[in-house]
C-alpha positions in Angstrom: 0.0 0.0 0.0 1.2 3.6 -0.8 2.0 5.1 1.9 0.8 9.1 2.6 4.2 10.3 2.4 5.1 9.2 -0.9 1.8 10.4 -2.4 2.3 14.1 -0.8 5.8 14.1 -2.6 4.5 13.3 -6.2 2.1 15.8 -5.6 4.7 18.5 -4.9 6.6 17.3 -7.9 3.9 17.1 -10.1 2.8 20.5 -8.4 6.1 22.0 -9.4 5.9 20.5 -13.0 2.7 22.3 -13.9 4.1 25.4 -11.9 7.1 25.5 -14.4 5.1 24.6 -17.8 2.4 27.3 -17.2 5.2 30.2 -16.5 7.1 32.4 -18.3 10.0 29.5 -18.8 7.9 27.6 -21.7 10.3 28.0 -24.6 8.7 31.4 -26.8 7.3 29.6 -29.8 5.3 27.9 -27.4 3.8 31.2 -25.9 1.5 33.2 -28.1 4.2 36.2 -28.7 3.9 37.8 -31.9 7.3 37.8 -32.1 10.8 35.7 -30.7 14.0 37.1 -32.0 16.3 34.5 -30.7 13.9 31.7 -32.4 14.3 34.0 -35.5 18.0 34.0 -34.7 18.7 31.0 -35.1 16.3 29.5 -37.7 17.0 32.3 -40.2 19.2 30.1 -42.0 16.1 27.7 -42.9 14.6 30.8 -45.1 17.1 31.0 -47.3 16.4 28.9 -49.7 13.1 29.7 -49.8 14.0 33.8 -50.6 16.2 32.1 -53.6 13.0 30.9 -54.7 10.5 33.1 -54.4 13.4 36.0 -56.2 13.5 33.3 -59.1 9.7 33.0 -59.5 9.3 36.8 -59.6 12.4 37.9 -61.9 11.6 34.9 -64.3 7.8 36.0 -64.3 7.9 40.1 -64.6 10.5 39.5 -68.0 8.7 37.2 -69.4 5.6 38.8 -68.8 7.2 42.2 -70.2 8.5 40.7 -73.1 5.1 39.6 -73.7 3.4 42.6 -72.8 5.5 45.0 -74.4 5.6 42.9 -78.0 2.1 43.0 -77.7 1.7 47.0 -76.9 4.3 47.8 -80.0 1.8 45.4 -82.3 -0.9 47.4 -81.1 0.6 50.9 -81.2 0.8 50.2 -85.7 -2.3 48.2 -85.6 -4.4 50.4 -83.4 -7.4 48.6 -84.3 -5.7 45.9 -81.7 -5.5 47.9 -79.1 -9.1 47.5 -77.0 -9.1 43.7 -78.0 -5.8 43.4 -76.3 -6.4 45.4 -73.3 -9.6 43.1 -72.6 -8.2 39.8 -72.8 -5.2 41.3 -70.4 -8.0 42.8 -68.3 -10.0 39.4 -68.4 -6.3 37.2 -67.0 -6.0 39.8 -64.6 -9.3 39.1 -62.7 -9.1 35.8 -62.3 -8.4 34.8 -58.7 -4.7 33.9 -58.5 -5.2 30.4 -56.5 -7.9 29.2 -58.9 -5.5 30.6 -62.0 -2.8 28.3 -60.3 -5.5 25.0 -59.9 -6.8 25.5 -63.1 -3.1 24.6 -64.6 -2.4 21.9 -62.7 -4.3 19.8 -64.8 -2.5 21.4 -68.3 0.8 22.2 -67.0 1.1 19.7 -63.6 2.5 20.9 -59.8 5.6 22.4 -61.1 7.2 25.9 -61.2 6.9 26.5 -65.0 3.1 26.2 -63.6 4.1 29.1 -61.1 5.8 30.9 -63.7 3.3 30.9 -65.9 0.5 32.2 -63.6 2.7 35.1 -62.6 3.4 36.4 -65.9 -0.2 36.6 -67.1 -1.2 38.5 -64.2 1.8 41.1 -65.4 -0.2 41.3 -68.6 -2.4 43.8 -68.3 0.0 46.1 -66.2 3.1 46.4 -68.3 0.5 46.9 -71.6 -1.8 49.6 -70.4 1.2 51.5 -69.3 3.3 50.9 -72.2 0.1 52.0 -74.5 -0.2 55.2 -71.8 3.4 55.5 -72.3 3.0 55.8 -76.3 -0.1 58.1 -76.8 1.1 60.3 -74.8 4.1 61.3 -76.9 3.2 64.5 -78.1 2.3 64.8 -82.1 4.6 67.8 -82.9 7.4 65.8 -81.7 6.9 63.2 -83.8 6.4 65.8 -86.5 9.6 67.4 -86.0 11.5 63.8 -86.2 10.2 62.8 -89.9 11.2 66.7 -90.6 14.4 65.3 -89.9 14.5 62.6 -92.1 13.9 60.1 -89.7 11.8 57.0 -90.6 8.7 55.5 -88.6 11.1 52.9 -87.1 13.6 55.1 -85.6 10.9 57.4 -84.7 9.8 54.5 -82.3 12.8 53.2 -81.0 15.0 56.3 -80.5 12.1 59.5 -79.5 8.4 57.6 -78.3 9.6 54.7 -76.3 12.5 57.0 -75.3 9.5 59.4 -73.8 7.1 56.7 -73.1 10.0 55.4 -70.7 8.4 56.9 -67.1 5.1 55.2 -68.0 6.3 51.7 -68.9 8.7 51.8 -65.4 5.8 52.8 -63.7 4.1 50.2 -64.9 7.2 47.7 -64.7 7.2 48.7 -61.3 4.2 48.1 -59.9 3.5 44.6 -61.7 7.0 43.9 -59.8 5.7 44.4 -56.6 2.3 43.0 -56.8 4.2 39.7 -58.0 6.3 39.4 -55.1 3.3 39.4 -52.9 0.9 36.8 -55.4 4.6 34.6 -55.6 3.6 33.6 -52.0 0.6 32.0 -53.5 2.9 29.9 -55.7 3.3 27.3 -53.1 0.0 26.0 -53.7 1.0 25.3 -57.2 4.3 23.6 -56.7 6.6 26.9 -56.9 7.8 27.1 -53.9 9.4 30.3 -52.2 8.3 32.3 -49.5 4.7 30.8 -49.2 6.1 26.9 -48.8 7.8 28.3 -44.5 4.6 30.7 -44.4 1.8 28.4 -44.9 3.3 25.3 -43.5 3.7 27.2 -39.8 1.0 29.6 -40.4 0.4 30.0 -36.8 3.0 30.6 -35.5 3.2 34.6 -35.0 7.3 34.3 -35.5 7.6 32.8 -38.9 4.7 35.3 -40.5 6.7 38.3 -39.4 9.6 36.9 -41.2 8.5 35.5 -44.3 6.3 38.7 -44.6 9.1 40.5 -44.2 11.6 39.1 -46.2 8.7 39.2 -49.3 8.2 43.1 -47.8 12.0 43.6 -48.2 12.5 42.5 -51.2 9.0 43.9 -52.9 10.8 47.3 -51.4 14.1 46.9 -52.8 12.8 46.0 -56.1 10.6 49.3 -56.9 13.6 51.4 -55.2 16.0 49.3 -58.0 13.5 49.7 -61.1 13.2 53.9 -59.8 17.1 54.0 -60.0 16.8 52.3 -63.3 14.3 54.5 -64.6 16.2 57.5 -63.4 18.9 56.7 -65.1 17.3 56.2 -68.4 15.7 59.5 -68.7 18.4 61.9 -67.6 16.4 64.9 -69.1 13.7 64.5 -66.7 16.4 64.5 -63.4 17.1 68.2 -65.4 13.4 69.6 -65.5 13.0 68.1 -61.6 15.9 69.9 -60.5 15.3 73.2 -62.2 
């Protein structure tokens, strides 16, 4: 028989045990902080890969999608009976729901990255080709005037004085499908693409790992617009002149 002794200590270890679990020494993750920088600390390294990633998905997206979209603005700009047709199919992708856009190329394309890929670009579409279009009209006609007075022909025309003035516009636009990319690339997961999404939705409650995948995509979302605004600035040196006067 159990003697009353030996019950009264178990009691006070067990006591003890419950004493310690339920105080401020349970390991953080286990808490419900929104944030624990030495977990972050130390498990940063397991996000690294997954940055790689989701900077793959959105670089390989935004130029294919501007090669597309800008091939598809200059065909419009000489067949300007192209140009509503085009902005409505673009406008159509666009407003499909990115995580049925992904499903519904499983089937076609399977649970790959090119499936990722794909999605991302579309939805780049309509961006980079309204802007580019924007871009064009809004080259003034006496400028264009005074270039065939110069003997220029229609091509150089293009190439050398509108897309040279349409360049703000089609950054803009560059711009901004570049950002919204890096924040739909977390959707990729779902479609086999990896990236940021895969740590953020496998842990997605725990407060710790949001704040840092959402960061990191926040980061880099950041650092692109501020490396496309450099670019652009660059580019048009004529409008750094008319700012600073």
């Amino acid at each position: 028989m159990t003697s009353p002794a030996l019950l009264a200590a178990v009691g006070e270890v067990g006591k003890g045990f419950v004493q310690e679990r339920s105080s401020d020494t349970l390991p953080c993750q286990a808490t419900d902080k929104l944030f624990c920088p030495d977990w972050a600390w130390e498990h940063l390294d397991r996000y690294g890969t997954p940055t790689v990633q989701h900077l793959e998905l959105v670089v390989i997206s935004v130029l294919l999608g501007f090669a597309v979209a800008f091939g598809l603005a200059l065909l419009a700009h000489r067949r300007r009976w192209l140009q509503t047709p085009l902005l409505g199919v673009t406008g159509i992708l666009f407003t499909i729901p990115s995580i049925a856009f992904f499903f519904l190329l499983l089937p076609i394309t399977g649970r790959v990255r090119h499936t990722a890929i794909i999605a991302l670009a579309i939805y780049t579409l309509q961006i980079i080709y309204r802007n580019t279009m924007t871009g064009l009209a809004n080259v003034p006609e006496s400028v264009k005037d005074a270039a065939r007075g110069m003997g220029m022909t229609d091509r150089q025309i293009l190439w050398q004085v509108e897309l040279r003035l349409a360049t703000p516009e089609i950054f803009a636009g560059l711009q901004i499908a570049t950002v919204s990319t890096v924040a739909i690339a977390t959707l990729a997961v779902f479609a086999g693409g990896g990236g940021l999404g895969k740590p953020l939705y496998e842990h997605i409650s725990f407060g710790t790992n949001i704040v840092l995948s959402g960061g990191i995509a926040i980061l880099m979302a950041i650092a692109f617009g501020v490396l496309l605004f450099g670019l652009q600035r660059r580019l048009t040196p004529w409008r750094r002149g008319a700012t600073t006067i």
